[in-house]
ROPAMI-610339 format. One record per atom (N, C-alpha, C, O): residue number from 0; chain; atom name; x, y, z. Coordinates in nm, 4 decimals, decimal comma, always signed. Example, Ala and Ser with C-alpha at 12.3 -4.5 7.8 and 13.67 -1.06 7.14 Angstrom:
GUNU resi chain name        u        v        w
GUNU    0     A    N  +1,3190  -0,5690  +0,7800
GUNU    0     A   CA  +1,2300  -0,4500  +0,7800
GUNU    0     A    C  +1,3200  -0,3300  +0,7800
GUNU    0     A    O  +1,4236  -0,3319  +0,8465
GUNU    1     A    N  +1,2850  -0,2250  +0,7080
GUNU    1     A   CA  +1,3670  -0,1060  +0,7140
GUNU    1     A    C  +1,2900  +0,0030  +0,7870
GUNU    1     A    O  +1,3409  +0,1138  +0,8039
end
This chain:
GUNU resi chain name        u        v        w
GUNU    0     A    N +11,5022  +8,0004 +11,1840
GUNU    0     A   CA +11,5675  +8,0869 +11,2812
GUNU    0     A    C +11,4662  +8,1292 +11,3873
GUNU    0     A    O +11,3521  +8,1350 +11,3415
GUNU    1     A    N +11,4757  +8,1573 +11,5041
GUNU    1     A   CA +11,4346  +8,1605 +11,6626
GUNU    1     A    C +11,3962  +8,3305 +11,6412
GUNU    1     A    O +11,4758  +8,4104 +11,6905
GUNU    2     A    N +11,3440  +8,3536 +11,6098
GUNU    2     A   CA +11,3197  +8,5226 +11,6349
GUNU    2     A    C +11,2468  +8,5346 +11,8192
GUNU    2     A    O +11,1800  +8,6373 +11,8313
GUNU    3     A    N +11,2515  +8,4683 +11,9192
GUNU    3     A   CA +11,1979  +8,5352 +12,0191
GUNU    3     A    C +11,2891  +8,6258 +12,0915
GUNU    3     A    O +11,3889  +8,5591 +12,0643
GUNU    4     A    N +11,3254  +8,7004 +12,1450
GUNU    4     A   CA +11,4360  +8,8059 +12,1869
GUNU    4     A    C +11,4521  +8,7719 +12,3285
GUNU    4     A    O +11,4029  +8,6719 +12,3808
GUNU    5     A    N +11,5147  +8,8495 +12,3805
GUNU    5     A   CA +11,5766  +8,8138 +12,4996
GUNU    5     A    C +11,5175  +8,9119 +12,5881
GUNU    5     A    O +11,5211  +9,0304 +12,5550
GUNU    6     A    N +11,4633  +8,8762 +12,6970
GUNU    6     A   CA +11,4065  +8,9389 +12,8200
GUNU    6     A    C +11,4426  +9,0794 +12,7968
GUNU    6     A    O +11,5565  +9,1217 +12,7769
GUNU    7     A    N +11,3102  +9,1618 +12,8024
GUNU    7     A   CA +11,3259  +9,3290 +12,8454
GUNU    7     A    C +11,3703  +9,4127 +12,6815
GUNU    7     A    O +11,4109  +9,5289 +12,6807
GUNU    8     A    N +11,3490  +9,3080 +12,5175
GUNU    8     A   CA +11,4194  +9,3358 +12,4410
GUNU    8     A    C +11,3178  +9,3194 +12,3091
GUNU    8     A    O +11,2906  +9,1997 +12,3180
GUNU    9     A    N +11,2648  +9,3557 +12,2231
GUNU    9     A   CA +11,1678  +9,3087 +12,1248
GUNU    9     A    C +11,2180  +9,2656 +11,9634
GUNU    9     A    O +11,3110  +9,3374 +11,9268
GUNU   10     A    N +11,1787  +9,1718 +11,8693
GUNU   10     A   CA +11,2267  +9,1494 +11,7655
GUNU   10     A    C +11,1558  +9,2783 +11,6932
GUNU   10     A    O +11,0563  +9,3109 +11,7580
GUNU   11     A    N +11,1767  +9,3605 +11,5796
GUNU   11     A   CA +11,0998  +9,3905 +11,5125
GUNU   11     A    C +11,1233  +9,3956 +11,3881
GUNU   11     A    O +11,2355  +9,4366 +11,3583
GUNU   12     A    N +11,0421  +9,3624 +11,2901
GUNU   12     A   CA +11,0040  +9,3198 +11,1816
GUNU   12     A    C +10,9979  +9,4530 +11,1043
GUNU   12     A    O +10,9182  +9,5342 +11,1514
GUNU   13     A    N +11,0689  +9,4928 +10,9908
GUNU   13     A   CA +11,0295  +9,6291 +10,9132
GUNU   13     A    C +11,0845  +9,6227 +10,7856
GUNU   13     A    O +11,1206  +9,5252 +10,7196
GUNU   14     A    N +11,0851  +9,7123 +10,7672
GUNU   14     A   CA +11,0964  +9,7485 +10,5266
GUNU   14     A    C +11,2530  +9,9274 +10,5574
GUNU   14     A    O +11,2238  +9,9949 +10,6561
GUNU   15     A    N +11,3115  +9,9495 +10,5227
GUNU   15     A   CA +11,3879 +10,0438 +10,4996
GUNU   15     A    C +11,2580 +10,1693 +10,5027
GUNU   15     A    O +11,2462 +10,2394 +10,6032
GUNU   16     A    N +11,1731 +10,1859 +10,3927
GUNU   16     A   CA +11,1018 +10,2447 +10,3348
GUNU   16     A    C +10,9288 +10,2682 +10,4512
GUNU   16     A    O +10,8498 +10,3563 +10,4172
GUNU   17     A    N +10,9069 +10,2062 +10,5392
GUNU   17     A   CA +10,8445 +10,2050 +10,6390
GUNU   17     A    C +10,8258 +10,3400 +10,7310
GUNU   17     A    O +10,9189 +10,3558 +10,8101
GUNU   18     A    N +10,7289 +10,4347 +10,7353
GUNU   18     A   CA +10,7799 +10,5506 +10,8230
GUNU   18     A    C +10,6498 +10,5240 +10,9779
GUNU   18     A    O +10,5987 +10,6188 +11,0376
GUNU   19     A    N +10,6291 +10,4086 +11,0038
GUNU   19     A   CA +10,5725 +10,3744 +11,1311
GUNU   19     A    C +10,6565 +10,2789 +11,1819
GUNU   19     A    O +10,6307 +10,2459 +11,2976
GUNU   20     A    N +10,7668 +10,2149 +11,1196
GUNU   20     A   CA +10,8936 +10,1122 +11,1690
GUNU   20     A    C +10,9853 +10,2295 +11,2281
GUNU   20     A    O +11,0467 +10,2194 +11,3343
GUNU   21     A    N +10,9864 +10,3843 +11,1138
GUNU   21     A   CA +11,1233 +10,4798 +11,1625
GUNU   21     A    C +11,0743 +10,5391 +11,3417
GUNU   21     A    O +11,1285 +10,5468 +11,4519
GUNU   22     A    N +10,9645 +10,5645 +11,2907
GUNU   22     A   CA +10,8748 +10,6478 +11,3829
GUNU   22     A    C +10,9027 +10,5423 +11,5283
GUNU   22     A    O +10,9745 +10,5903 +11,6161
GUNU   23     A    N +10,8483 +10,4096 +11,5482
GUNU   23     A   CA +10,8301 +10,3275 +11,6736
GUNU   23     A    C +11,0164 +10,3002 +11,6883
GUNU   23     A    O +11,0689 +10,2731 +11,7963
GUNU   24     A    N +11,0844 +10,3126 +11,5744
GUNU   24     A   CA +11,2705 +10,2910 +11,6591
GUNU   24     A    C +11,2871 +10,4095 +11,7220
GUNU   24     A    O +11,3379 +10,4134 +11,8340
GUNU   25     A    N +11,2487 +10,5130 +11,6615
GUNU   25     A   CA +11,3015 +10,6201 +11,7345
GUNU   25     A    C +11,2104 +10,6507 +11,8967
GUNU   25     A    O +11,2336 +10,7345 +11,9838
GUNU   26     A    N +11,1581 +10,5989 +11,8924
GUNU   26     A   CA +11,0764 +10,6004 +12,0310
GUNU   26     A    C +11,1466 +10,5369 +12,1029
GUNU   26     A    O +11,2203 +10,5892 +12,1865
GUNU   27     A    N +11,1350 +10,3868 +12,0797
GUNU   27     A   CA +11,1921 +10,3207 +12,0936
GUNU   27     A    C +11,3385 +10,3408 +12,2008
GUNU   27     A    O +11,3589 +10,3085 +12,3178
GUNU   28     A    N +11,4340 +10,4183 +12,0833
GUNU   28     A   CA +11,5473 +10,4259 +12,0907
GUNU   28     A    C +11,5735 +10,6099 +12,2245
GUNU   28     A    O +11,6661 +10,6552 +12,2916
GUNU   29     A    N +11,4575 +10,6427 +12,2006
GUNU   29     A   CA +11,4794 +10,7364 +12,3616
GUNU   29     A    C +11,4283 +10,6923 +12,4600
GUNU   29     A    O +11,4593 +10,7517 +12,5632
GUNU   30     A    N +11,3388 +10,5831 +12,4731
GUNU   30     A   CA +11,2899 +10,5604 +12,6068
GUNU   30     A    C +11,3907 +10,4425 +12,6647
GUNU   30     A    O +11,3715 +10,3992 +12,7783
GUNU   31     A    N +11,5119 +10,3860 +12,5725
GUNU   31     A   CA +11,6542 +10,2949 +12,5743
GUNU   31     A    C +11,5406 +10,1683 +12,5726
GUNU   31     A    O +11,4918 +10,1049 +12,6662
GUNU   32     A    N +11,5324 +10,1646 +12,5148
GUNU   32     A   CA +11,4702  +9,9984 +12,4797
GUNU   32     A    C +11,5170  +9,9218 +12,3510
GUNU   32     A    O +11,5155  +9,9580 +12,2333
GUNU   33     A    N +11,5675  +9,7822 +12,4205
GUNU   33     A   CA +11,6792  +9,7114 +12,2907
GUNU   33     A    C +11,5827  +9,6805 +12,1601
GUNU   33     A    O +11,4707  +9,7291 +12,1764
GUNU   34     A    N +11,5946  +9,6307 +12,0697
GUNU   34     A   CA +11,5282  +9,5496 +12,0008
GUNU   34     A    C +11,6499  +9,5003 +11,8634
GUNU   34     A    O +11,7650  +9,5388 +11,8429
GUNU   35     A    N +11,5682  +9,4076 +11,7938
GUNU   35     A   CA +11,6619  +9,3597 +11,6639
GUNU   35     A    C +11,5347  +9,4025 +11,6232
GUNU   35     A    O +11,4194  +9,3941 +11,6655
GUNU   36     A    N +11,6253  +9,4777 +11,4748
GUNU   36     A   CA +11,5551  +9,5047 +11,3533
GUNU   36     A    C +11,5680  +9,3853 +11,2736
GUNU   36     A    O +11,6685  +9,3162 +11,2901
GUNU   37     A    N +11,4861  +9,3533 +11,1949
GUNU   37     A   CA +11,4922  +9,2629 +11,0542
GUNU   37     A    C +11,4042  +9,2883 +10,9636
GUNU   37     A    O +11,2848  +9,2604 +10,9747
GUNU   38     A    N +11,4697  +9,3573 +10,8423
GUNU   38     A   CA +11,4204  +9,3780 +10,7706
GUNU   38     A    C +11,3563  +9,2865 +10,6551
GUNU   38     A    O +11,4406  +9,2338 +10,5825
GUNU   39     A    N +11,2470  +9,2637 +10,6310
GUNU   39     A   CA +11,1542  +9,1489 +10,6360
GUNU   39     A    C +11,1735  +9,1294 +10,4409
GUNU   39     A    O +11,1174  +9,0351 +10,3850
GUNU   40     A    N +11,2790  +9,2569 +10,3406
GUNU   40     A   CA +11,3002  +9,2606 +10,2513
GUNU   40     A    C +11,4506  +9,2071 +10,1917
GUNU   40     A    O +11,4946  +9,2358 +10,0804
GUNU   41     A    N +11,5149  +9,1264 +10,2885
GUNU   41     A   CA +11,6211  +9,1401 +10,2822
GUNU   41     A    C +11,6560  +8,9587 +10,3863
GUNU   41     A    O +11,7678  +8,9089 +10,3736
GUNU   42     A    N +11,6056  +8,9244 +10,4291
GUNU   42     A   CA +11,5742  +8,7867 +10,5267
GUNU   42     A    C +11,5222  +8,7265 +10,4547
GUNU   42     A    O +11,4119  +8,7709 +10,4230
GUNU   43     A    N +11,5587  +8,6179 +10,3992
GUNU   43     A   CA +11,4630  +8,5118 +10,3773
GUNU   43     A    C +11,3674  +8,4416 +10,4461
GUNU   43     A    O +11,3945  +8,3911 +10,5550
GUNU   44     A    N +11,2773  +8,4338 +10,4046
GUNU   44     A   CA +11,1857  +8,3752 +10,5296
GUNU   44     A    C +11,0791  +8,4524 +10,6089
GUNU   44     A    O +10,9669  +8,4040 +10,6242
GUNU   45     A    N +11,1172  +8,5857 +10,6650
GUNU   45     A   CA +11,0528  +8,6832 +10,7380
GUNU   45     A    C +10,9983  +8,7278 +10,6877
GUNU   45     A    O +10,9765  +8,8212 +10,7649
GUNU   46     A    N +10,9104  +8,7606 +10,5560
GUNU   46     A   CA +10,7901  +8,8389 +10,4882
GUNU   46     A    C +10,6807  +8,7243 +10,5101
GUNU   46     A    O +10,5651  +8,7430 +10,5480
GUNU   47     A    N +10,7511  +8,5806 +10,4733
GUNU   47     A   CA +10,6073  +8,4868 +10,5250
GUNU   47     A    C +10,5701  +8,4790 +10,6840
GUNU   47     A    O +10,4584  +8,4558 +10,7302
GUNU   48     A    N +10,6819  +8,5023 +10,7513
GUNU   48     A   CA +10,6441  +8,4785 +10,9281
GUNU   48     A    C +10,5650  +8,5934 +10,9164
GUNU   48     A    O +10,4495  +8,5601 +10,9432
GUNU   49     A    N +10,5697  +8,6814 +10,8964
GUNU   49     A   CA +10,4937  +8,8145 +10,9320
GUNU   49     A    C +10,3404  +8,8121 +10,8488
GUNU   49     A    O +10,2296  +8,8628 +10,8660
GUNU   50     A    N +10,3953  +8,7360 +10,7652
GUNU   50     A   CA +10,1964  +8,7223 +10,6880
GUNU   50     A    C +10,1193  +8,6481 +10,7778
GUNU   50     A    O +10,0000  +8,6633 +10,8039
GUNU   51     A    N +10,2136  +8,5504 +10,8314
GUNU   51     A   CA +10,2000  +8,4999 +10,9333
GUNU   51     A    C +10,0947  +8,4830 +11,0275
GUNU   51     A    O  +9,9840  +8,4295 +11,0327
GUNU   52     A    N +10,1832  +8,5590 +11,1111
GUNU   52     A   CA +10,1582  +8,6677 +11,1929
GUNU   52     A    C  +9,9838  +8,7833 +11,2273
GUNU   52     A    O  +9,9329  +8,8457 +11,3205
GUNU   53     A    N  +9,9627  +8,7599 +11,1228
GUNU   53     A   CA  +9,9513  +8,9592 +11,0549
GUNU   53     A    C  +9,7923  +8,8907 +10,9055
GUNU   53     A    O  +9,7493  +8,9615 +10,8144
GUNU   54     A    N  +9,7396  +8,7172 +10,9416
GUNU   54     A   CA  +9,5805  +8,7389 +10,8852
GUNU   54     A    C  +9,6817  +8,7353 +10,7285
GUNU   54     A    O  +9,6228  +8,7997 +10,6417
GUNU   55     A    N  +9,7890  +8,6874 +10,6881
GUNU   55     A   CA  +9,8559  +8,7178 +10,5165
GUNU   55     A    C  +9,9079  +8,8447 +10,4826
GUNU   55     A    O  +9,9615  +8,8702 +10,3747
GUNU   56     A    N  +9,8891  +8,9362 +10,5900
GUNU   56     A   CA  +9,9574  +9,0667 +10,5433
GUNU   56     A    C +10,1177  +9,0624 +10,5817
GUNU   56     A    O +10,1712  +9,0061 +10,6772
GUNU   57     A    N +10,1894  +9,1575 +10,4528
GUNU   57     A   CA +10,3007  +9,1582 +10,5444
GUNU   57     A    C +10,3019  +9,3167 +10,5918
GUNU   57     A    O +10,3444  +9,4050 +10,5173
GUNU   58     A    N +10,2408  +9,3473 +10,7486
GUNU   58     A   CA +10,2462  +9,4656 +10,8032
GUNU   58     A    C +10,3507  +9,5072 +10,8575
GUNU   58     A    O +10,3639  +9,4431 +10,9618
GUNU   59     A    N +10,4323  +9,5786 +10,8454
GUNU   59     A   CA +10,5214  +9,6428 +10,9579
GUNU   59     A    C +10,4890  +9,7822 +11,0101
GUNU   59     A    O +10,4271  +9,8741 +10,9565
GUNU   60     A    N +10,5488  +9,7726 +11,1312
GUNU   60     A   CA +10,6126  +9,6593 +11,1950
GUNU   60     A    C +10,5493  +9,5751 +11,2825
GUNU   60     A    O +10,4550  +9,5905 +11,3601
GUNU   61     A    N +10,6171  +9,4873 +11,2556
GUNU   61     A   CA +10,5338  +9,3886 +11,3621
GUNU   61     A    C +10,6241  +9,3472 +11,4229
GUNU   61     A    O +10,7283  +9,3374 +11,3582
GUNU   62     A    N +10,6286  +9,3047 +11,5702
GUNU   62     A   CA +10,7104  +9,3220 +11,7031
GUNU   62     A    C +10,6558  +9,1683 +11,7513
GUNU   62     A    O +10,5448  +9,1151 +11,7528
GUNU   63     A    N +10,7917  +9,1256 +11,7897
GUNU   63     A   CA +10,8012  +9,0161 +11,8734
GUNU   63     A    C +10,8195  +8,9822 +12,0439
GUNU   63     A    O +10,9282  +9,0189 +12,0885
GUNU   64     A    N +10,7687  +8,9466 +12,0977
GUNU   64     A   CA +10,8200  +9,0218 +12,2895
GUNU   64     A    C +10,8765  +8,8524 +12,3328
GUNU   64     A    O +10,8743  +8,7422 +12,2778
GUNU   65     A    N +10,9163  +8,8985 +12,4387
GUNU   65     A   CA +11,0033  +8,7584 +12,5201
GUNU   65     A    C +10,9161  +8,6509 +12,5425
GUNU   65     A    O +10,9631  +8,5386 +12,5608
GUNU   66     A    N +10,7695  +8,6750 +12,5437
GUNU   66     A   CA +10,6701  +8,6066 +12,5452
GUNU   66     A    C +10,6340  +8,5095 +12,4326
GUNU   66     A    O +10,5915  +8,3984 +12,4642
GUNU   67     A    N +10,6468  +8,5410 +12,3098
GUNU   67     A   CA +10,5986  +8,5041 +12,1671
GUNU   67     A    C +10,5432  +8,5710 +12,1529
GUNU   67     A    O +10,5503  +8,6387 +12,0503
GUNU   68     A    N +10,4762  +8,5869 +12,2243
GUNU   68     A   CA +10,3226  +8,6868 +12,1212
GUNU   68     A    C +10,3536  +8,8154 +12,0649
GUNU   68     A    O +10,4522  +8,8749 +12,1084
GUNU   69     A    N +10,2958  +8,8574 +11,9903
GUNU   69     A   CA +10,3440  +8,9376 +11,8620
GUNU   69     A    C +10,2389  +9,0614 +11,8552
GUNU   69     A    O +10,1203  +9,0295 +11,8632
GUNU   70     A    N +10,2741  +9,2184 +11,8395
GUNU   70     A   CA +10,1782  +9,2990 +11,8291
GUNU   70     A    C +10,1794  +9,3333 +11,6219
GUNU   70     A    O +10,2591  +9,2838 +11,5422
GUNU   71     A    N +10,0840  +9,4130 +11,5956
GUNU   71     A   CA +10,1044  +9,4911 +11,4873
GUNU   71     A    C +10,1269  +9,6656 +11,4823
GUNU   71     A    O +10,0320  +9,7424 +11,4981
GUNU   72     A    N +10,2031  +9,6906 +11,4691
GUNU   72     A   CA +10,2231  +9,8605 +11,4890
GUNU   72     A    C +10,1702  +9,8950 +11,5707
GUNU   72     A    O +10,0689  +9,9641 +11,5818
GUNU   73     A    N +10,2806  +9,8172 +11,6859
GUNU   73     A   CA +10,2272  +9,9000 +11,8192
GUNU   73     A    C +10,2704 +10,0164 +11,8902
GUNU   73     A    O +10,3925 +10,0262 +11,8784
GUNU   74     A    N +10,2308 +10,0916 +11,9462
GUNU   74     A   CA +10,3114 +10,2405 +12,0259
GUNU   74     A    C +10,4167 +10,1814 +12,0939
GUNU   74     A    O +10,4339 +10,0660 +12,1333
GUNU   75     A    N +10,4946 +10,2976 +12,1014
GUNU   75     A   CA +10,5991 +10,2423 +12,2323
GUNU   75     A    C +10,5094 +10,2342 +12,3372
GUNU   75     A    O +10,5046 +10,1169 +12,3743
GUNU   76     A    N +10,4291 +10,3122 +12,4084
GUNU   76     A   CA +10,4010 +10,2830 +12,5408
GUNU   76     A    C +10,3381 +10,1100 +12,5331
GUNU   76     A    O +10,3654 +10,0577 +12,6411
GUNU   77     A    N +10,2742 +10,0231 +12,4525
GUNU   77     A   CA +10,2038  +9,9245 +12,4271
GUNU   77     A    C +10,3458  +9,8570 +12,4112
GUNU   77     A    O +10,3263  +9,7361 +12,4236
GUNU   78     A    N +10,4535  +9,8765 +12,3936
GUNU   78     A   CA +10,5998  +9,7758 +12,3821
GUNU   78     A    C +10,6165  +9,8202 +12,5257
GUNU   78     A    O +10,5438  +9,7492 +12,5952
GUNU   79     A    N +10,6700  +9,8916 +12,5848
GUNU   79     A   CA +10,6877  +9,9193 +12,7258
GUNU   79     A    C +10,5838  +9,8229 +12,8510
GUNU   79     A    O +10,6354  +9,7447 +12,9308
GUNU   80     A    N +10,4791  +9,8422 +12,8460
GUNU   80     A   CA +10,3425  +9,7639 +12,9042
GUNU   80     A    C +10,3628  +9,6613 +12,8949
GUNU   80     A    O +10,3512  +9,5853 +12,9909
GUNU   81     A    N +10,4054  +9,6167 +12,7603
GUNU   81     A   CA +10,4404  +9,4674 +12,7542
GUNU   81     A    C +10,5509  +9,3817 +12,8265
GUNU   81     A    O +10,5484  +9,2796 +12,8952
GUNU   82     A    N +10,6240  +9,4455 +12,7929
GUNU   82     A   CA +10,7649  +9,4473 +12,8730
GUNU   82     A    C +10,7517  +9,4162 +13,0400
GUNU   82     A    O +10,7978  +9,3444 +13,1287
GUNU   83     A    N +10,6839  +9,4915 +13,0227
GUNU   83     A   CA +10,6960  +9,5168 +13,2188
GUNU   83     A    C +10,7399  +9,5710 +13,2699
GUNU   83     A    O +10,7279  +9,5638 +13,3922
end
């Protein structure tokens, strides 16, 4: 499956149980910035992309941008910057 997102929009990678995944949606989610969640416990497949990712760790969250390239628990302002 294609996890790159769609212009102006980020994938992100997280666990239910995560309180730096709750913390960056809710940022996220007041400054109106889209993203898909996938929870990396519940996807097949997405705990290895993110070890991936992430040196074998599976960190969340880890964020996908329209670009490919991928941060690790990044701030919103560092998703915003990215963005453009």
């Amino acid at each position: 499956m294609d996890y790159i997102p769609a212009a102006g929009t980020i994938t992100m990678f997280s666990t239910t149980w995560c309180g730096y995944c709750s913390r960056l949606k809710t940022q996220l989610d007041k400054q109106g910035i889209g993203y898909t969640e996938v929870n990396i416990e519940e996807v097949d497949g997405t705990a290895e992309l993110v070890a991936s990712l992430n040196g074998g760790n599976q960190t969340v969250p880890t964020v996908i941008f329209p670009d490919g390239t991928s941060a690790t628990n990044p701030s919103a302002r560092e998703v915003v910057t990215r963005l453009g």
